[in-house]
C-alpha positions in Angstrom: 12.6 -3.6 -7.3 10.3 -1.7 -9.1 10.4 2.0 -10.5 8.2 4.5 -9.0 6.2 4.3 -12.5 5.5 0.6 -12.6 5.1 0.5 -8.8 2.4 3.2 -9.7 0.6 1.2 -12.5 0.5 -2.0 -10.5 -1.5 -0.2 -7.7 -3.9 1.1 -10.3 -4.0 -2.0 -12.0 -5.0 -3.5 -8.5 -7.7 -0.7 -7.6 -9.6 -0.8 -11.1 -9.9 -4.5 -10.6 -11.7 -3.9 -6.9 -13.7 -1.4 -8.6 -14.6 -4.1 -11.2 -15.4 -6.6 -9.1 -18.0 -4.2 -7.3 -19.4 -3.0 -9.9 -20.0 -6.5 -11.0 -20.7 -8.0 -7.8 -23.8 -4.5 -7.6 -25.4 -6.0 -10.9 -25.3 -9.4 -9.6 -27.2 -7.9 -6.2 
């Protein structure tokens, strides 16, 4: 199980990679 903290940097781990891929995936447009 993971702590409330690491739980908590996975997800924003996970949400700055979306927002990476559309940022890339707007230049690419």
């Amino acid at each position: 199980m993971l702590t409330c903290g690491e739980n908590e940097g996975l997800n924003r781990m996970v949400q700055q990679r979306g927002s990476i891929k559309k940022y890339i995936s707007g230049i690419i447009k």
